[in-house]
C-alpha positions as CSV (number, residue, x, y, z in Angstrom):
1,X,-3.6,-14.2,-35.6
2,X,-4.5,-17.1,-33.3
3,X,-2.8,-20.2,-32.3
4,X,-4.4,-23.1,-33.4
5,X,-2.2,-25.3,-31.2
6,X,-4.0,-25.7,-27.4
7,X,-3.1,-23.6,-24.8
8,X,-2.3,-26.7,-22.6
9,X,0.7,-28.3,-24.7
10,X,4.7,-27.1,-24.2
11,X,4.7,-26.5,-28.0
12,X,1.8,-23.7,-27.7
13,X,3.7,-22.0,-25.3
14,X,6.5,-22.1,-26.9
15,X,5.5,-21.4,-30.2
16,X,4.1,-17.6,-27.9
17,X,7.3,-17.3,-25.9
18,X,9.4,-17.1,-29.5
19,X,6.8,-14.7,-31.4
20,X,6.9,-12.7,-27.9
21,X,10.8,-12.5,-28.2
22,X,11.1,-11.4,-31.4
23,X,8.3,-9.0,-31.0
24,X,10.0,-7.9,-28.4
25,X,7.6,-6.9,-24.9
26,X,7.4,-3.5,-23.6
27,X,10.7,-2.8,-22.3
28,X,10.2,1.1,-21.3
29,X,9.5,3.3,-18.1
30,X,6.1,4.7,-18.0
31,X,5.8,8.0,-16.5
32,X,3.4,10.7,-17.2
33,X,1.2,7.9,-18.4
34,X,3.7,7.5,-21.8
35,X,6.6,4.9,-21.8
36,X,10.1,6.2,-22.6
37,X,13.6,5.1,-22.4
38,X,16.0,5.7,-19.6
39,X,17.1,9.7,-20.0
40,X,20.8,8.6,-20.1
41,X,19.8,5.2,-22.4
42,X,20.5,2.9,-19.3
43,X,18.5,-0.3,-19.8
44,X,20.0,-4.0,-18.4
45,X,18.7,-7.6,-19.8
46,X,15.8,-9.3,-18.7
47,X,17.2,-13.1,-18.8
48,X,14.9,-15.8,-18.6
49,X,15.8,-18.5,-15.8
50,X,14.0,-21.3,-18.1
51,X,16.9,-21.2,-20.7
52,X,19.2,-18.3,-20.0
53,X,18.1,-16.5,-23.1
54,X,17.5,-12.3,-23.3
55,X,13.9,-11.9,-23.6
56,X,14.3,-7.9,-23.8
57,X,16.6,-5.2,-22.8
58,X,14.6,-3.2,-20.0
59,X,14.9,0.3,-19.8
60,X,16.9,1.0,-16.0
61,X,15.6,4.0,-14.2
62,X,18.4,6.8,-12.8
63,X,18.0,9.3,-10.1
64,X,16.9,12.0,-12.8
65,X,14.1,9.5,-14.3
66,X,12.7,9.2,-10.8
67,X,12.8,12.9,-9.9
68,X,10.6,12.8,-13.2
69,X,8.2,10.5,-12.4
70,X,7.8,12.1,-9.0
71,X,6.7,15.0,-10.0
72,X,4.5,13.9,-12.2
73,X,2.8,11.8,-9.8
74,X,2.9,14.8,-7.0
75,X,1.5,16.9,-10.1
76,X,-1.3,14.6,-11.0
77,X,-1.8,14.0,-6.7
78,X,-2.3,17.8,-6.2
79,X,-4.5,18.6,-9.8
80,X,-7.2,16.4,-8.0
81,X,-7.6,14.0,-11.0
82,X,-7.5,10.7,-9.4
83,X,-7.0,11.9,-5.5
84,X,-10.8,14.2,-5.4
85,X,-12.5,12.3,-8.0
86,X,-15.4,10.7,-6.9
87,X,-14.9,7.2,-5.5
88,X,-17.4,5.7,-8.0
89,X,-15.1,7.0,-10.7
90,X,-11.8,5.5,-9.4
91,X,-14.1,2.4,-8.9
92,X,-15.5,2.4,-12.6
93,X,-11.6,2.7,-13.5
94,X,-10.1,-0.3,-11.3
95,X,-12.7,-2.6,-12.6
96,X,-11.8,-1.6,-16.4
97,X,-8.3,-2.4,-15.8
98,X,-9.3,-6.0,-13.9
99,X,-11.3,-6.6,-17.3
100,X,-8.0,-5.9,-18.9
101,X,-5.9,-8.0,-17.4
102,X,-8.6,-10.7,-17.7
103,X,-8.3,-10.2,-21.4
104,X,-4.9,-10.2,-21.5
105,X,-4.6,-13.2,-19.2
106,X,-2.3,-15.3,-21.2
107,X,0.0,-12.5,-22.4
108,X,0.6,-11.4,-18.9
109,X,1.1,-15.4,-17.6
110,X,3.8,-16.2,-19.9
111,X,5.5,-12.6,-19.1
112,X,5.7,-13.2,-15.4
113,X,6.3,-17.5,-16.4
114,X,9.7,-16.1,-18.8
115,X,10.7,-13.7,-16.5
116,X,10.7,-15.3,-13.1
117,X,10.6,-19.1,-14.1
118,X,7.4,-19.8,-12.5
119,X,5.6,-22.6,-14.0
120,X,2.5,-21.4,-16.4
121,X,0.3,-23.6,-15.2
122,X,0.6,-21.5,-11.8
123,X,0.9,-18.1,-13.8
124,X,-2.5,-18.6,-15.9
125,X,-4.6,-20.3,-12.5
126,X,-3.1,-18.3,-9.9
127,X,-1.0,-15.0,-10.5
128,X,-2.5,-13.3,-13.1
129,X,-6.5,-14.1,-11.6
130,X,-5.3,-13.2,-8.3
131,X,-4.6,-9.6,-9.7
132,X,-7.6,-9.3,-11.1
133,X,-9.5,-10.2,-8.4
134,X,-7.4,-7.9,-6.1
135,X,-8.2,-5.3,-8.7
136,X,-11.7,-6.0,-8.1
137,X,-11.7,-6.5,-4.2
138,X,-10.4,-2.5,-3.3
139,X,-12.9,-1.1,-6.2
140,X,-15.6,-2.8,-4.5
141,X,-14.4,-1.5,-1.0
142,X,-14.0,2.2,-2.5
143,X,-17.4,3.7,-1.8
144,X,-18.1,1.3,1.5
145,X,-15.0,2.9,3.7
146,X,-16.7,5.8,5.0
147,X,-15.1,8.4,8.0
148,X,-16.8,8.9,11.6
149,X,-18.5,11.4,13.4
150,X,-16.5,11.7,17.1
151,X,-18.2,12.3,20.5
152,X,-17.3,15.7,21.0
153,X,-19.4,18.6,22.8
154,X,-23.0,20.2,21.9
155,X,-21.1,23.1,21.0
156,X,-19.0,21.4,18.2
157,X,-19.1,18.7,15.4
158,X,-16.2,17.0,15.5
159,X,-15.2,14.4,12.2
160,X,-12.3,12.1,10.8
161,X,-11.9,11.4,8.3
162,X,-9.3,8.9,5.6
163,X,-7.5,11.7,3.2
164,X,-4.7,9.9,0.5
165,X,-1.1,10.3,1.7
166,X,-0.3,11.2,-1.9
167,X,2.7,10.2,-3.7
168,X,3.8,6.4,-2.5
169,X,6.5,3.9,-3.7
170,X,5.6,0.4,-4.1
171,X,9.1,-1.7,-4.4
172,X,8.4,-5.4,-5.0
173,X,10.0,-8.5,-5.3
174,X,10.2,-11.2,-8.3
175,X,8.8,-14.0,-6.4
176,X,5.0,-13.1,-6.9
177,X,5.5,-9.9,-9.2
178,X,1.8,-9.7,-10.1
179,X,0.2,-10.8,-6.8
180,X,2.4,-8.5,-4.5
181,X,2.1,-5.6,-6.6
182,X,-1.6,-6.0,-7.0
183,X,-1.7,-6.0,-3.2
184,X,-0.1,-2.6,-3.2
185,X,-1.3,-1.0,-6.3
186,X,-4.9,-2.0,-5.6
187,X,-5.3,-0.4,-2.3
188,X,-3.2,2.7,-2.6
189,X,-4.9,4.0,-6.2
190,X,-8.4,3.0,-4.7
191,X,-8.0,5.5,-1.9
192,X,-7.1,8.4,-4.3
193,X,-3.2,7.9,-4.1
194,X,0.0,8.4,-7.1
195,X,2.0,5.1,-7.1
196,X,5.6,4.4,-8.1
197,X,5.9,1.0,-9.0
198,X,9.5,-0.3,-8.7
199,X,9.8,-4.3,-10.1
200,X,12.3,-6.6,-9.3
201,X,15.0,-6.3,-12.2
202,X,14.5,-10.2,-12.7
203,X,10.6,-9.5,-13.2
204,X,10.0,-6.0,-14.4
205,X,8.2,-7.0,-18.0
206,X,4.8,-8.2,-16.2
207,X,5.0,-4.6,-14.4
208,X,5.6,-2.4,-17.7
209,X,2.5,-4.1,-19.4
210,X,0.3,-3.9,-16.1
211,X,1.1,-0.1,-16.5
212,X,0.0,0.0,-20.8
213,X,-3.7,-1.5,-19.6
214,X,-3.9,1.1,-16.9
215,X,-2.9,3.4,-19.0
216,X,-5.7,1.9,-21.7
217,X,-8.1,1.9,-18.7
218,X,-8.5,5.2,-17.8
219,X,-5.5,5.1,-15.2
220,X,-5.0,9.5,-15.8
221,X,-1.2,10.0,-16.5
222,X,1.5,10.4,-13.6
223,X,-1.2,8.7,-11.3
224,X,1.0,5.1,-11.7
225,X,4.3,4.9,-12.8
226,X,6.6,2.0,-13.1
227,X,10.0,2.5,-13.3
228,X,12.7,-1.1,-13.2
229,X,16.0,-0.3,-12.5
230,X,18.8,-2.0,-10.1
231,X,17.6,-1.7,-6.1
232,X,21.0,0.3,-5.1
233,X,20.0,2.9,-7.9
234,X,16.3,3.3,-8.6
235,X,15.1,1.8,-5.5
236,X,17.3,4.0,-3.1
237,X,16.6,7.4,-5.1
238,X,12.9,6.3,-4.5
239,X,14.0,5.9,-1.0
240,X,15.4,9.2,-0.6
241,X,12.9,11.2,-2.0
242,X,11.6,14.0,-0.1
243,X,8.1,14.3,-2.1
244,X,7.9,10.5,-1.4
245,X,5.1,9.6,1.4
246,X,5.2,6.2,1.7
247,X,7.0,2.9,0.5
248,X,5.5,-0.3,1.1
249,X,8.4,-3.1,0.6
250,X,8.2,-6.2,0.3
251,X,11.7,-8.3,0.0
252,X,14.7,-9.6,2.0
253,X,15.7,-8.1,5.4
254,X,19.1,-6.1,4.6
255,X,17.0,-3.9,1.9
256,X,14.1,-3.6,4.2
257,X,16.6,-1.8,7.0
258,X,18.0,0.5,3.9
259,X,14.8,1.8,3.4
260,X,14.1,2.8,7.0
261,X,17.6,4.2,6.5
262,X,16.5,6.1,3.7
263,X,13.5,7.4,5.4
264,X,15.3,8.9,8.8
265,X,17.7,10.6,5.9
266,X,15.0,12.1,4.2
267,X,11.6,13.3,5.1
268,X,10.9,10.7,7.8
269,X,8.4,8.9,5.1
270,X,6.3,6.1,6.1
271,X,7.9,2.8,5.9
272,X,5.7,-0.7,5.6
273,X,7.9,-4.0,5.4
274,X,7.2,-7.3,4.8
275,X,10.6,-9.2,5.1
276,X,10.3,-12.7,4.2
277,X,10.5,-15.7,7.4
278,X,11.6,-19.1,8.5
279,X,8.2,-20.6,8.8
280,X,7.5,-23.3,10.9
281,X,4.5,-26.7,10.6
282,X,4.0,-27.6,14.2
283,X,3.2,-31.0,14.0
284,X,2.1,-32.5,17.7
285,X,2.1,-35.7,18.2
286,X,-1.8,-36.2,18.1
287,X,-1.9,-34.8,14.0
288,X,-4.4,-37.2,13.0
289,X,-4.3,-37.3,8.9
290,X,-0.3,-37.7,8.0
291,X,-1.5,-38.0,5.1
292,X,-3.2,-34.7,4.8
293,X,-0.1,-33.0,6.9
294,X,2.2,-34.4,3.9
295,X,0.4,-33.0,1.5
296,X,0.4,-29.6,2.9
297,X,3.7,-30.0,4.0
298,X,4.9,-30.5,0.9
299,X,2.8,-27.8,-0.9
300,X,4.1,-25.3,1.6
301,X,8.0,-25.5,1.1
302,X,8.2,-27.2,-2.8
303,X,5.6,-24.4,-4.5
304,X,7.0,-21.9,-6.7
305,X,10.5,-23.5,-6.0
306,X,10.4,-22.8,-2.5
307,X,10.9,-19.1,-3.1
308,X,7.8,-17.7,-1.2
309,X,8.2,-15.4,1.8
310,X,6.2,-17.5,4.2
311,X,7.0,-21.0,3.0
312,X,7.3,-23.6,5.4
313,X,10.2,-23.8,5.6
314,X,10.6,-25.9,9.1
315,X,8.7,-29.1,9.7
316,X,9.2,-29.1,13.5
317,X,7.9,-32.6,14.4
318,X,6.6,-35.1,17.1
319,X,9.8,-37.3,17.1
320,X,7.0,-40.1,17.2
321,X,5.8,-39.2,13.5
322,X,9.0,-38.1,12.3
323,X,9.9,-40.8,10.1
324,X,6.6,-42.1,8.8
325,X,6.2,-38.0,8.3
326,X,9.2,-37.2,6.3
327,X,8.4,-41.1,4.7
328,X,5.2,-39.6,2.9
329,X,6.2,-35.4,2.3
330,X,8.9,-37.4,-0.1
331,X,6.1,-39.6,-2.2
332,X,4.5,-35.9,-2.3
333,X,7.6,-33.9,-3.3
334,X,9.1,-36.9,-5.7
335,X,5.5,-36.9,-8.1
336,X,6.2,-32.9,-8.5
337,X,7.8,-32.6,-12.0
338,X,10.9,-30.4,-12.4
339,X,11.7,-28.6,-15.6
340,X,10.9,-26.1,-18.3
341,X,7.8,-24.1,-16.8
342,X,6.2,-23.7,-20.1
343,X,5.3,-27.2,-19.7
344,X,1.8,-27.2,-18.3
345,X,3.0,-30.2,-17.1
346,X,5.8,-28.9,-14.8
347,X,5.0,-28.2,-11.0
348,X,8.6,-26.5,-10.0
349,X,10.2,-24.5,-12.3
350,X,13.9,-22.9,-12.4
351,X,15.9,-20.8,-9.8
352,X,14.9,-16.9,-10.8
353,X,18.4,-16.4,-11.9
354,X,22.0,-17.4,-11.5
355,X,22.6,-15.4,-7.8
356,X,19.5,-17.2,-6.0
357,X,20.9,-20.7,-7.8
358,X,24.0,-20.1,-6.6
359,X,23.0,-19.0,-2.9
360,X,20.3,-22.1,-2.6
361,X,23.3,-24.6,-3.5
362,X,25.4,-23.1,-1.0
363,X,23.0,-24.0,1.4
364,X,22.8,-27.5,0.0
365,X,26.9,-27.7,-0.1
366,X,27.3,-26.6,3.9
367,X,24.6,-29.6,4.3
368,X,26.5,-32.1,2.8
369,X,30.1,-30.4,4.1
370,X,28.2,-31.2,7.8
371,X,27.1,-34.3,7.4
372,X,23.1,-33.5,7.5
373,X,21.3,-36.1,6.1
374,X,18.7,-35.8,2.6
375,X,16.2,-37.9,2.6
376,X,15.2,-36.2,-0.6
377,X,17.2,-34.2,-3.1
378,X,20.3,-32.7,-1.7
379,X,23.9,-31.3,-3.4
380,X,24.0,-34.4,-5.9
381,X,20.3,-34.1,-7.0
382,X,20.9,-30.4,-7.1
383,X,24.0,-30.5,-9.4
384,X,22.4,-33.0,-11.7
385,X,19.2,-31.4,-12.1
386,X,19.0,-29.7,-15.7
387,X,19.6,-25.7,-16.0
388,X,19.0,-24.1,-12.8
389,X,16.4,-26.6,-11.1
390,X,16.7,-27.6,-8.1
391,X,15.0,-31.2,-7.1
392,X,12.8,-30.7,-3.8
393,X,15.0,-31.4,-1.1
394,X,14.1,-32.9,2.4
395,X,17.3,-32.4,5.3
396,X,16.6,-34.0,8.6
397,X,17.3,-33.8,12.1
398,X,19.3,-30.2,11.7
399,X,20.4,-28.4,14.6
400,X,17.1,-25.6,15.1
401,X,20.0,-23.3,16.0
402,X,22.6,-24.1,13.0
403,X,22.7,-22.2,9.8
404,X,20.5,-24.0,8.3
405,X,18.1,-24.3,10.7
406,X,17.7,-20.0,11.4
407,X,18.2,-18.6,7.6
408,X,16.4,-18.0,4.9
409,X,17.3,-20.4,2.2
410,X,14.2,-18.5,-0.8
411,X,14.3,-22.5,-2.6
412,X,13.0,-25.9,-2.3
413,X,14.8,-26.8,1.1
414,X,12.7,-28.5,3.7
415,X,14.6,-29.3,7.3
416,X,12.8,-31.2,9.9
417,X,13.4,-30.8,13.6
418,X,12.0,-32.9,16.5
419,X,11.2,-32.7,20.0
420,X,9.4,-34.7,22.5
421,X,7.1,-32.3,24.5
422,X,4.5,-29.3,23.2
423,X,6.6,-27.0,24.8
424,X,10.1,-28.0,23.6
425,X,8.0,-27.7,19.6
426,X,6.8,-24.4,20.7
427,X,10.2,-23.0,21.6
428,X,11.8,-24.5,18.0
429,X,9.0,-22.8,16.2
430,X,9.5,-19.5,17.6
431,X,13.6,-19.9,17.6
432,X,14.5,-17.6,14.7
433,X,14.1,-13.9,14.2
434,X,11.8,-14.2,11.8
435,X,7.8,-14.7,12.1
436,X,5.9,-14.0,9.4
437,X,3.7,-17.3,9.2
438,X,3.7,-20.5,10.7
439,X,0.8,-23.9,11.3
440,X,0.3,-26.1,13.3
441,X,-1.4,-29.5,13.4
442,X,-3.6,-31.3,15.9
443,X,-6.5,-32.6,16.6
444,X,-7.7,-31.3,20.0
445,X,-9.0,-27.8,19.3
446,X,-8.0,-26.4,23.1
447,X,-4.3,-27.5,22.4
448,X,-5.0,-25.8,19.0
449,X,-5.8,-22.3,20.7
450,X,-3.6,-22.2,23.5
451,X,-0.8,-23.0,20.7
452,X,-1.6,-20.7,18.1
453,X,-2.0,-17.9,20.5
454,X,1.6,-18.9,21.4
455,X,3.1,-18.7,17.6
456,X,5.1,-15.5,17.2
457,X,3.8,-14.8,13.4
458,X,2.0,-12.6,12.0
459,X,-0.4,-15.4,10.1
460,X,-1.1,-18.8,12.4
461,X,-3.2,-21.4,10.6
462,X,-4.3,-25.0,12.2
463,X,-4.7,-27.8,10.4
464,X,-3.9,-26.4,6.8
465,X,-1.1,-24.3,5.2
466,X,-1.3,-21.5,3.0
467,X,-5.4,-21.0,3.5
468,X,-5.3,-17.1,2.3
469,X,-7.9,-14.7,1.1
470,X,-7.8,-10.4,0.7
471,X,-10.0,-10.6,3.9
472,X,-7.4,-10.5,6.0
473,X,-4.4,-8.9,6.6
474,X,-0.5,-10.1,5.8
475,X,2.2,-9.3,7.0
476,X,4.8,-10.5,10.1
477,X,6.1,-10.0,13.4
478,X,9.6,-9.9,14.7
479,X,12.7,-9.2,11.6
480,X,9.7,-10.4,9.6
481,X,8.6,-6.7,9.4
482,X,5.7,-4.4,9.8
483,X,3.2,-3.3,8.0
484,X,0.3,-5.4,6.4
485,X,-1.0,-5.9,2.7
486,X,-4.4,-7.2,2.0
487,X,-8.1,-6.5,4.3
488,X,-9.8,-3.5,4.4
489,X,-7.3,-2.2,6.6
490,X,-4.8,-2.0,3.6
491,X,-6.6,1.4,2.3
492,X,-6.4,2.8,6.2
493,X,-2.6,2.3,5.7
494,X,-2.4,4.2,2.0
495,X,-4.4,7.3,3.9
496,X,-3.8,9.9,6.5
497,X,-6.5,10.4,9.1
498,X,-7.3,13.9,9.4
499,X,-10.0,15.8,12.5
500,X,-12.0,18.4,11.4
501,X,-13.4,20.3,14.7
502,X,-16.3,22.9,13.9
503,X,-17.1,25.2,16.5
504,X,-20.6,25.8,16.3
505,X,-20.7,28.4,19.1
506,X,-23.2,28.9,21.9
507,X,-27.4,28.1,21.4
């Protein structure tokens, strides 16, 4: 039956949310292409941030599920069902499954909206399209990646070629549960490879449905699994795994080392990491739109509650524009409505869950304890904000080399730091470990070069924030990781490249 009610009110979306709930979502593993419970019953609640309410009980995978998903996949890997069928096959299959999650649009949006807090209105626009058109993107490039033909002598012919590594994990975070596992998914299956996809236990009912379409699409069984389950359980026997060839992480730095960890333990597997940043907006002192840098200013730290990898999270300023700055990133931030992200109306949603809420007003609390100043937001705004929002907040003038100033805070927490000369901005920016992203803005295009070349980050735009497209590559430098998802070089890093050298003896 249909809703009458528009899909652009609070009341149709929450008229879906409560026949979802007591439906009940799919909750299970999938392995083998069929979903099943946990083989000891283990399951853990998926809570959503927007009103602390149990939307399911999610089925937690142990040690023995994931020996049983492995060799499923390895089984399905070495049967040559997905990794030798032709490419035009895998493509036919990746485009049924974008047409799927097309069709299933709104289903999927307010899964990954109730799970992670993430307002719909950003859900049904931006996550859910964005995996679809990754989807699209790698089953397009399928049949165009071709091997090579090396210079060797007359008396040989000499190729490489790109063979699938075969069975990889894919551990993701809740922050962009859809997006960031299309950008691993996509890639690796496109190239012929069996994929164990390990959610976020804030975020895993997006994941289990993705896995029922490619199931419906053709997906052959054991190819993708996905299997939720607490990091320190699911996530490390994934890591341990000696018939595991590859994880591609994406999350916070501590896990990212445990993986390498489990890798040097095991079979020496293939590690990509993308470990989140301290990202910085260069603003010099010739910017010549403040208007246009507030905008994107704002955008970059106060989207999705501030809990993006590469927000910019530093606005390391001219001290000439600071306050004129700062003045007009607040009329942005303050028009952003806070609250229930089933509103269509609502631009920042809730904290992901209590730990992050908790973590981000910590933060907020050693501000206050040391006197920073908020021109926005702050410990007061926080506290009174309803549930587990958090108001944007703007802290000024911090210390680059404080607390504040170095780590991660993963919410809505812009500081600002000044300096008087290019090279004192240039020496902020790059002061933390991280550098996964960072801007800068100016109007003379040499300064524009010679600075961006001097960014330590693995993504440097000028004059914007956040411009992004599957042409090219993501991914950081320093504790930021290594490894890259998106671009055609994505399916390079899911295969192996293999020489084939043919004698073909003497004329």
């Amino acid at each position: 039956m249909t809703d009458p009610r528009p899909a652009t009110t609070l009341d149709h979306w929450r008229h879906r949310a409560a026949l979802l709930t007591d439906s009940g979502p799919d909750s299970g593993l999938m392995i083998g292409g069929a979903p099943r419970a946990a083989r000891s019953g283990a399951a853990f609640p998926s809570v959503s941030p927007r009103d602390g309410a149990e939307i399911a009980r999610v089925a937690a995978a142990q040690p023995e599920d994931v020996e049983d998903a492995v060799r499923a996949a390895r089984a399905a890997f070495d049967s040559g069902i997905w990794s030798r069928a032709d490419p035009r096959h895998r493509q036919e299959v990746l485009h049924r499954l974008a047409d799927l999650v097309e069709a299933h649009l709104d289903e999927l949006a307010l899964l990954e909206s109730l799970d992670t807090g993430k307002p719909i209105a950003d859900t049904v626009a931006v996550d859910v399209p964005s995996l679809a058109r990754t989807l699209r993107w790698y089953a397009e490039a399928v049949d165009k990646v071709s091997g090579e033909v090396a210079p060797g002598p007359d008396s040989a012919l000499v190729t490489v070629t790109r063979e699938p590594l075969g069975v990889v994990g894919a551990v993701v975070p809740w922050n962009y549960p859809l997006i960031i596992s299309g950008w691993k998914i996509a890639p690796a299956l496109a190239v012929g490879n069996s994929v164990l996809l390990k959610p976020a236990e804030q975020s895993s009912l997006s994941a289990i449905r993705l896995a029922g379409l490619a199931a419906e699409a053709g997906i052959p069984p054991g190819v993708l699994a996905v299997l939720p389950g607490p990091g320190e359980v699911t996530g490390r026997a994934l890591g341990l795994h000696g018939d595991v060839d590859k994880i591609a992480f994406t999350g916070s730095v501590p896990v990212g080392r445990m993986f390498q960890c489990y890798a040097g333990q095991s079979n020496g597997k293939q590690v990509a990491l993308e470990l989140g940043g301290k990202s910085p907006q260069l603003v010099l002192s010739d910017a010549a739109d403040l208007d246009a840098v507030a905008e994107s200013v704002a955008w970059g730290i106060f989207y999705n509650a501030g809990q993006t990898c590469h927000a910019g999270s530093r606005l390391v300023v001219h001290e000439s524009l600071h306050d004129a700055l700062v003045e007009r990133v607040a009329a942005v931030a303050a028009a952003m409505a806070v609250g229930d992200p089933l509103d269509p109306a609502t631009r920042i949603g809730p904290i992901v869950d209590e730990r992050q809420y908790g973590a981000v007003l910590a933060h907020l609390d050693h501000a206050a304890d040391t006197g920073v100043a908020a021109a926005l937001g702050g410990a007061g705004a926080a506290a009174a904000a309803p549930g587990l929002c958090v108001p944007p907040t703007i802290l000024t003038r911090v210390d680059p080399a404080s607390h504040l100033g170095q780590e991660e805070v993963f919410g809505p927490v812009l500081t600002t730091h000044t300096f008087t000369t290019a090279e004192e901005g240039v020496r902020i920016a790059n002061g933390t470990r991280f550098g996964l992203a960072a801007a800068v803005w100016t109007r003379d295009l040499a300064t524009a070069h010679r600075v961006a070349r001097r960014l330590r980050a693995g993504t440097v735009w000028v004059n914007t924030y956040d411009a992004a497209d599957l042409i090219t590559p993501f991914g950081g430098v320093k504790e930021s990781g290594a490894g890259r998802d998106r671009s055609l070089g994505a399916l390079e890093s899911y295969t192996a490249a293999k020489t084939t050298w043919i004698d073909l003896g003497k004329e």
